[in-house]
C-alpha positions as CSV (number, residue, x, y, z in Angstrom):
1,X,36.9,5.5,-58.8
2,X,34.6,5.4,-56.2
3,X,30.9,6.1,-55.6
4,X,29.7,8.6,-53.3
5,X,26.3,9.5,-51.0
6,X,22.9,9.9,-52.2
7,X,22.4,12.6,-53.9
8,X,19.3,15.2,-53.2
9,X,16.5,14.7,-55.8
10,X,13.1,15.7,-56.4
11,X,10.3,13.2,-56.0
12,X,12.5,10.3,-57.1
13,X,11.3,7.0,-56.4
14,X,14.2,4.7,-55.3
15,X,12.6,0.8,-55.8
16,X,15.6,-1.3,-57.2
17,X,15.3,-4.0,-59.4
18,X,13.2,-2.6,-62.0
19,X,12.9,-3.1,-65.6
20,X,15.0,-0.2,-67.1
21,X,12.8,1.6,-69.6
22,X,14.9,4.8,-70.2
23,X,18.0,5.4,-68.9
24,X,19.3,9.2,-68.4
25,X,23.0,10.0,-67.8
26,X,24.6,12.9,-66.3
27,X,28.2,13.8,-67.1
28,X,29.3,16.7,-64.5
29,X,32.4,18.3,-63.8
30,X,32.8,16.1,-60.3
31,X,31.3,12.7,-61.4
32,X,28.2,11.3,-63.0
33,X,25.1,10.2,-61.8
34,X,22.4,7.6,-63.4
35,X,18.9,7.8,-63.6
36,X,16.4,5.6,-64.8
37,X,12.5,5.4,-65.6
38,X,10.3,2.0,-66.2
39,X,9.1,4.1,-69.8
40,X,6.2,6.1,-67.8
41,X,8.9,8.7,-67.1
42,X,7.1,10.0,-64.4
43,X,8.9,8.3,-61.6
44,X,12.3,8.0,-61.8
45,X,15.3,6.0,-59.8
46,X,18.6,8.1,-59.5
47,X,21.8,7.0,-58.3
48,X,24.3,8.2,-56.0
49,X,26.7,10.2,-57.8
50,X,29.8,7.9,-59.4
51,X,32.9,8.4,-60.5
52,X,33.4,11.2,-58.3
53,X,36.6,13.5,-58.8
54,X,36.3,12.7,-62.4
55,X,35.1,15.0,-65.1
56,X,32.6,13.1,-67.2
57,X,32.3,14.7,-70.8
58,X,30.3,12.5,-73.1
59,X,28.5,9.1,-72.9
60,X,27.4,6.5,-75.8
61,X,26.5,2.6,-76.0
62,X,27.0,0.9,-78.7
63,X,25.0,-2.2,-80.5
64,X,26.0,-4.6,-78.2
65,X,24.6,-2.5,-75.4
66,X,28.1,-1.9,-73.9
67,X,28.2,1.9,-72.8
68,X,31.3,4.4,-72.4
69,X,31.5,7.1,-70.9
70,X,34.9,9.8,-71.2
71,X,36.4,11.0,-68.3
72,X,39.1,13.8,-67.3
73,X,41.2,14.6,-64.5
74,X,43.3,17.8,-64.3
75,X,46.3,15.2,-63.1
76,X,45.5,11.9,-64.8
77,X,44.1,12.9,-68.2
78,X,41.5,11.8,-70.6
79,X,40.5,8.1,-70.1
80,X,37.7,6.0,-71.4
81,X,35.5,4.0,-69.1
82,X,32.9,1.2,-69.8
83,X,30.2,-1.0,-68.9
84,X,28.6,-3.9,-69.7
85,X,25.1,-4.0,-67.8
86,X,24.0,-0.5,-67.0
87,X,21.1,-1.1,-69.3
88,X,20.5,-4.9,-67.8
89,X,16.7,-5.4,-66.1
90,X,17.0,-5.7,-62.5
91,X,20.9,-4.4,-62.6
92,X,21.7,-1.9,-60.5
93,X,25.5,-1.5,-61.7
94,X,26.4,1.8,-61.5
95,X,30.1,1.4,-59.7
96,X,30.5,-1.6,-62.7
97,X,32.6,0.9,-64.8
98,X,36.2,0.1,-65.8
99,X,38.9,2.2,-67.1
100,X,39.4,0.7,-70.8
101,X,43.4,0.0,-71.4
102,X,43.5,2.7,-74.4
103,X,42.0,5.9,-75.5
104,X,42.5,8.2,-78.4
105,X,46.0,9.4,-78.4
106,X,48.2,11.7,-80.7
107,X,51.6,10.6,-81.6
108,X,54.4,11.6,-79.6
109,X,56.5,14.7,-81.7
110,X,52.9,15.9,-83.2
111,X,52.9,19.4,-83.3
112,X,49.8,21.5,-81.3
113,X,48.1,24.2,-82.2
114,X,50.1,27.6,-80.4
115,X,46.6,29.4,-80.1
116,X,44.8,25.8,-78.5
117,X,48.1,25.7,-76.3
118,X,47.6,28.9,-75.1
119,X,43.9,28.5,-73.8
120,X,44.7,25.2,-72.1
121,X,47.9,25.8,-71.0
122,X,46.1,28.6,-68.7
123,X,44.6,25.6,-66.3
124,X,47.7,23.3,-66.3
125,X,49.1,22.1,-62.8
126,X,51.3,20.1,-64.5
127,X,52.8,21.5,-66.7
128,X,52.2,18.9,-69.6
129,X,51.2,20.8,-72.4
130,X,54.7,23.1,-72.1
131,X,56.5,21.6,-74.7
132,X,54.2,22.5,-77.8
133,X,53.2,19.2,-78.5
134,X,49.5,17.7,-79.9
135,X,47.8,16.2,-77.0
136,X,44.1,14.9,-76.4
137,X,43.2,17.2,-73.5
138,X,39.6,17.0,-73.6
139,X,37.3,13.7,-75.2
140,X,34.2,15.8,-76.3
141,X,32.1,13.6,-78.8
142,X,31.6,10.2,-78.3
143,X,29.1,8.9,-81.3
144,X,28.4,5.3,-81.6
145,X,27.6,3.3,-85.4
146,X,26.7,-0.2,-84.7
147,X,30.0,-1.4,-82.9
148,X,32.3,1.2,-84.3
149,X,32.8,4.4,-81.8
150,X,34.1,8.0,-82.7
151,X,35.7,9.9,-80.4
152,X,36.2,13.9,-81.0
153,X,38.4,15.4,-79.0
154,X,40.6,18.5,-78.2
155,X,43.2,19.4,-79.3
156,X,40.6,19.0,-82.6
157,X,40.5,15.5,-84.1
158,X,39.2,12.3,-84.7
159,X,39.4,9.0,-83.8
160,X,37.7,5.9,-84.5
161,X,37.6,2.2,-82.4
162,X,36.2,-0.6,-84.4
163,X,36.9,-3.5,-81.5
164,X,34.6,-1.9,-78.7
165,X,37.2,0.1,-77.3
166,X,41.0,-1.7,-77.4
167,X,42.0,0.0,-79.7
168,X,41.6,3.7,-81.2
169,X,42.7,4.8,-84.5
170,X,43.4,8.1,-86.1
171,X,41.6,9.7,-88.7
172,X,44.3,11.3,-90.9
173,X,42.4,12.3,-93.3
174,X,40.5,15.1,-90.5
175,X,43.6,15.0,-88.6
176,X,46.9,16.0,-91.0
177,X,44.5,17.9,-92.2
178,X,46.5,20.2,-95.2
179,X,44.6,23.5,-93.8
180,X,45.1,22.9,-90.1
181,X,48.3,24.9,-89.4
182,X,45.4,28.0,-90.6
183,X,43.0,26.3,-88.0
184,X,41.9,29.1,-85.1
185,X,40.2,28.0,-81.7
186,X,37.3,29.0,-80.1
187,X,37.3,30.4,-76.6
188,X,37.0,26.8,-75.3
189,X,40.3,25.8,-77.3
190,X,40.1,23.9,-80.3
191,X,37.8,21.4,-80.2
192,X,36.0,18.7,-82.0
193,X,32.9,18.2,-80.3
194,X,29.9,17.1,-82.8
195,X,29.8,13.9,-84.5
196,X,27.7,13.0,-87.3
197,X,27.2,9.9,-89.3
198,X,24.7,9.0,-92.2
199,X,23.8,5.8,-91.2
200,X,22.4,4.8,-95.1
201,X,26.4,5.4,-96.5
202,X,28.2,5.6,-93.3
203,X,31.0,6.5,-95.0
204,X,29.9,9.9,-95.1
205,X,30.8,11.5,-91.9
206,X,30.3,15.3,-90.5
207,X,32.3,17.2,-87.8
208,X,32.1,20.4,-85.6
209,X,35.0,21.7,-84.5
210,X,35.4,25.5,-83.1
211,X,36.3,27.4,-84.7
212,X,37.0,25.8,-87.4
213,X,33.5,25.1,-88.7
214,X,31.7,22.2,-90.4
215,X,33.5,19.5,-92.4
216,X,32.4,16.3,-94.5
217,X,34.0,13.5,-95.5
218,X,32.2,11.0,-98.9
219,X,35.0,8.6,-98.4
220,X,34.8,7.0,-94.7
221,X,37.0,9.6,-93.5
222,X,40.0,10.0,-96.3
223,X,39.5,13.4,-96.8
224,X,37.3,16.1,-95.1
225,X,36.4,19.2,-96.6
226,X,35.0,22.6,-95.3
227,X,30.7,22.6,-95.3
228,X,30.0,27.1,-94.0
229,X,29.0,28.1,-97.4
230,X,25.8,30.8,-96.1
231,X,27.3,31.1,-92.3
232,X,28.6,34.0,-90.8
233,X,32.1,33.5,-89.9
234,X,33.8,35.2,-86.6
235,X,37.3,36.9,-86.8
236,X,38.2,32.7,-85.8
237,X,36.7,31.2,-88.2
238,X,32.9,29.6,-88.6
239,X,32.7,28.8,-84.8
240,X,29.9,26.1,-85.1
241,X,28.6,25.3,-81.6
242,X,26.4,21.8,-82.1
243,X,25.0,19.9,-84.7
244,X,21.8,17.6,-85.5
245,X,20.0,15.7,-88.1
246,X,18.3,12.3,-88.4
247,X,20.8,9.4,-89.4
248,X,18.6,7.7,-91.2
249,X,17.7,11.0,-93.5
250,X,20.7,12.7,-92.9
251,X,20.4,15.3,-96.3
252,X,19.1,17.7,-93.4
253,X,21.2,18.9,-90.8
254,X,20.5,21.6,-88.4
255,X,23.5,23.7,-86.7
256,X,23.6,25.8,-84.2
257,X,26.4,28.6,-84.7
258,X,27.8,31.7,-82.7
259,X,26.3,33.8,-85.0
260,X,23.4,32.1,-85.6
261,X,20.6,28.8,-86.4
262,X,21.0,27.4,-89.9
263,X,19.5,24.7,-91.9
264,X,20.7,22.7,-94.7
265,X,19.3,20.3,-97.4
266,X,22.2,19.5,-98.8
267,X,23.9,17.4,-96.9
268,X,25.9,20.9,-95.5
269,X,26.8,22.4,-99.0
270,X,25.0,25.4,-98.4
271,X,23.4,26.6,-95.4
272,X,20.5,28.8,-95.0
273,X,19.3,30.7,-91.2
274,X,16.2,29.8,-89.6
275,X,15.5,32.1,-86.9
276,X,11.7,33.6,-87.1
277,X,10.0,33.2,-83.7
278,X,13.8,32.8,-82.0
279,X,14.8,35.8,-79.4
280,X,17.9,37.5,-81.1
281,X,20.6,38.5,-78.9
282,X,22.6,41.3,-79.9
283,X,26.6,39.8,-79.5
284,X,29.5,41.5,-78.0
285,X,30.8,42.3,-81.6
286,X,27.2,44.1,-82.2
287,X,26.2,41.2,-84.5
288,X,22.3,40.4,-83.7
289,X,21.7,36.7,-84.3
290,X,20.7,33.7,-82.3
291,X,22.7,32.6,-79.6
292,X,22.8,29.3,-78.1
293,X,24.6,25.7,-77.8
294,X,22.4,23.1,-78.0
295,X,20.2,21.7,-80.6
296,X,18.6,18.2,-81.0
297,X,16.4,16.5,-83.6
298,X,13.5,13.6,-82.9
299,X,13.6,11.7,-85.9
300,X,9.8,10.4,-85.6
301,X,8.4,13.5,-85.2
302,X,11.1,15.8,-87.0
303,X,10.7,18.2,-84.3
304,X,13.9,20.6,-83.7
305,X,15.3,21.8,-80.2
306,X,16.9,24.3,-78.8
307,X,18.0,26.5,-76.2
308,X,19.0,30.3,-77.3
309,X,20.8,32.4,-74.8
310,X,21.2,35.9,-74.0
311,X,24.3,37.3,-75.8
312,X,28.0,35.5,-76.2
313,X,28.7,37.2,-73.0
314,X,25.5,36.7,-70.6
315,X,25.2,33.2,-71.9
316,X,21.7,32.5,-69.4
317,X,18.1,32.1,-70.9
318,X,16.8,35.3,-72.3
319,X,15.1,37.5,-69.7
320,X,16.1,35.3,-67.0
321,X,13.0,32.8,-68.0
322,X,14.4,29.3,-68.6
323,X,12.7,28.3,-72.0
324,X,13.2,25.4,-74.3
325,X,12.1,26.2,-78.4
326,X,10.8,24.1,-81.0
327,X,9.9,24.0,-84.3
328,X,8.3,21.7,-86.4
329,X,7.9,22.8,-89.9
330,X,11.7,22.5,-90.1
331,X,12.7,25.6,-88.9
332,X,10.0,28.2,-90.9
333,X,9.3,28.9,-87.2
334,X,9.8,28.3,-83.7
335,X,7.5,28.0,-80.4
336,X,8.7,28.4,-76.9
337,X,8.0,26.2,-74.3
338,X,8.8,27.2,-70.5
339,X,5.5,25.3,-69.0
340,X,7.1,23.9,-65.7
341,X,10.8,26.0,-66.4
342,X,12.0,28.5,-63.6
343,X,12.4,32.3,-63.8
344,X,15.3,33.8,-62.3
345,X,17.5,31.2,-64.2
346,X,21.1,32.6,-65.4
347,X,22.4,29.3,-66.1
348,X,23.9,28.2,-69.1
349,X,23.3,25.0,-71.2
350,X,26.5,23.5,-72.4
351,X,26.9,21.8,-75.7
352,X,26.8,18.3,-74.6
353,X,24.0,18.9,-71.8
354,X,20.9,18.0,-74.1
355,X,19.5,14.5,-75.4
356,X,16.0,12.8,-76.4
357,X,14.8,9.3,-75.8
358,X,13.1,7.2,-78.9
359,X,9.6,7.1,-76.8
360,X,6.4,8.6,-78.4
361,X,6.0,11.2,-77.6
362,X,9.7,11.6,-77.3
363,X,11.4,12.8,-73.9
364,X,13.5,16.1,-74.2
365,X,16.2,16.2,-71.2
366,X,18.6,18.9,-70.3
367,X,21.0,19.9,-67.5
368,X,22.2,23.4,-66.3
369,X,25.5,25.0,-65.3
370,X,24.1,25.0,-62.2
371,X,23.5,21.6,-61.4
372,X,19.5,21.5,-62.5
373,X,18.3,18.5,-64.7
374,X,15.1,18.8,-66.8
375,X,13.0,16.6,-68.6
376,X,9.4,16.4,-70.3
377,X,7.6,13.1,-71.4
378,X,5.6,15.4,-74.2
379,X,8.0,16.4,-76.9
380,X,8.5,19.9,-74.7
381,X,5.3,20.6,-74.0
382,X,6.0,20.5,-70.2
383,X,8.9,20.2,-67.9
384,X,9.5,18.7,-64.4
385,X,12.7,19.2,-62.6
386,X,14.3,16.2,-62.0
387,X,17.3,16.4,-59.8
388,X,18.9,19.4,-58.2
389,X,22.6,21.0,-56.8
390,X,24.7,18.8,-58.5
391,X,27.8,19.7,-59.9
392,X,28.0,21.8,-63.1
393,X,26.0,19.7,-65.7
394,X,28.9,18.8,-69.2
395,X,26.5,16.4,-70.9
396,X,23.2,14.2,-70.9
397,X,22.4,11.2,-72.9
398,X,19.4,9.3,-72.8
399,X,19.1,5.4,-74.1
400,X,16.1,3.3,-74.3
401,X,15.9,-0.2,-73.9
């Protein structure tokens, strides 16, 4: 896994050896490339891009500071990488990443889901997923709890390392689960891809999977049961597209569906829409709702973000006018903000491809479809472009020191 050439930035200062502040990282379809700020996120240090050939999905570090990354390759699979002093002051480091010995892994003889099979069975060179069987195609979650990490992956399921990486376990109780011969996939296959944990009882544990919907477990992951009540459901199922909530207050989660923005109180019993102020789109099915993938909560300030797009079948920023929206009086209303964004965008956000830092005010970063990377160091009140013509942008994560 080798590192490439520089790649073309915008008014990035490249000093070396500095004390790493905030560290942004950018999973794209071809590789992944590193930036970092000293904490005045104005200048910023990026690195060639790394791992090229790969494509990098998801990104998390865990207490210890060690951080992962998942990887795919159309020939070589899904692997897990890591490394141990990313985040280290003065460390440069970004061709230190090794290929961990094991990743999450179904048991040979599992069945797969025919409809899943079908969707990623249309992009398969090889030929590996003719024989029916359950196979982890895609790592799309990676969520960190002190040292434990979670995996979610495609085909949909869960799995959980407790020894930094050596070794990944299954969650039965998500993964045998007794309704998932009824479960139908998403136009993306069927995939887990949202991961959250209340870190006060951490044995309660949520998941997205499309098109399944939202499900909770009380009992560290024995049994998981079905959270839509209040969502509108498409012929699929409740095709839940991201999730969010504060770990530490984690009653109130905010999810961002196909047909729509909820909010619950309950810890996901029932859900309830919070769209005023948000531009409706009117989907291919003629149901007018909120569109969109991406949603992300800062804890300090309990500000919500989000990205809404134009239509299920468009899927770039309403009116071509790239535009970030926030609310802060948990989602009675929403503000745009598009202060520094381009017009003439018809990119799409993915998922994965939004993350805050812990600053204050916090920094909101997000990359594009076509290879633009945001940010703002004012909880979205403006936005500077940060790098430009990479490869089409899967995820961003953003870690403080």
């Amino acid at each position: 896994m080798a590192t490439g050439g520089q790649l073309p930035t915008a008014n990035l200062a490249n000093r070396g050896g500095i004390d790493l502040g905030v560290v942004v990282l950018v999973g794209t379809r071809k590789g992944a490339v590193v930036l970092r700020s000293t904490g005045d996120r104005q200048s910023w240090d990026v690195s060639p891009l790394v791992l090229r050939g790969w494509r990098v999905s998801a990104f998390t570090r865990d207490a210890g500071g060690r951080f992962y990354a998942a990887v795919n390759h159309d020939v070589y699979g899904a692997a897990i990488l890591v490394h141990d002093e990313l985040g280290a002051a003065g460390h440069d480091g970004v061709e230190g990443w090794r290929q961990l010995d094991n990743a999450p892994r179904y048991e040979k003889g599992e069945v797969g889901n025919a409809s899943h099979l079908r969707i990623v069975g249309a992009n398969d060179p090889m030929g590996q997923y003719a024989d029916g069987g359950r196979y982890v195609d895609e790592i799309w979650k990676l969520h960190s709890v002190g040292d434990t990490v979670y995996a979610g992956v495609s085909e949909a399921g869960l799995f959980r390392s407790d020894d930094r990486g050596k070794s990944w376990q299954p969650m039965r109780g998500l993964n045998d689960h007794a309704s998932r011969a009824n479960w139908g996939a998403g136009f993306g296959g069927l995939c887990l891809h949202s991961v959250l944990v209340d870190e006060q009882n951490p044995d309660r544990i949520w998941v997205g999977i499309s098109a399944v919907g939202v499900l909770r477990s009380d009992d560290g992951g024995k049994t998981f049961h079905g959270k839509d009540e209040g969502v509108k459901h498409t012929p699929e199922g409740w095709c839940v597209h991201s999730l969010a909530h504060d770990p530490n207050r984690a009653d109130v989660i905010y999810r961002q569906d196909h047909r729509g923005m909820y909010r619950s109180s309950d810890a996901g019993d029932h859900w309830q829409p919070i769209e005023k102020g948000m531009p409706v789109s009117r989907l291919s099915d003629d149901v007018e709702c909120v569109f969109g993938f991406a949603v992300e909560m800062d804890p300090a300030s309990g500000s919500i973000f989000a990205l809404p797009l134009e239509s299920d079948s468009l899927r770039f920023p309403h009116g071509s006018q790239l535009c970030v929206y926030r609310t802060q009086d948990a989602g009675a209303s929403w503000q745009p903000l598009s202060r520094g964004l381009p017009t003439g965008c018809y990119a799409n956000v993915l998922r994965g491809a939004m993350s805050l830092d812990s600053q204050d005010p916090c920094g909101v970063y997000f990359g594009t479809t076509s290879g633009s990377l945001y940010a703002s160091a004012d909880r979205g009140d403006s936005w500077d472009r940060l790098t430009s013509d990479l490869p089409k942008i899967l995820c961003v994560e953003a870690f403080d020191d």
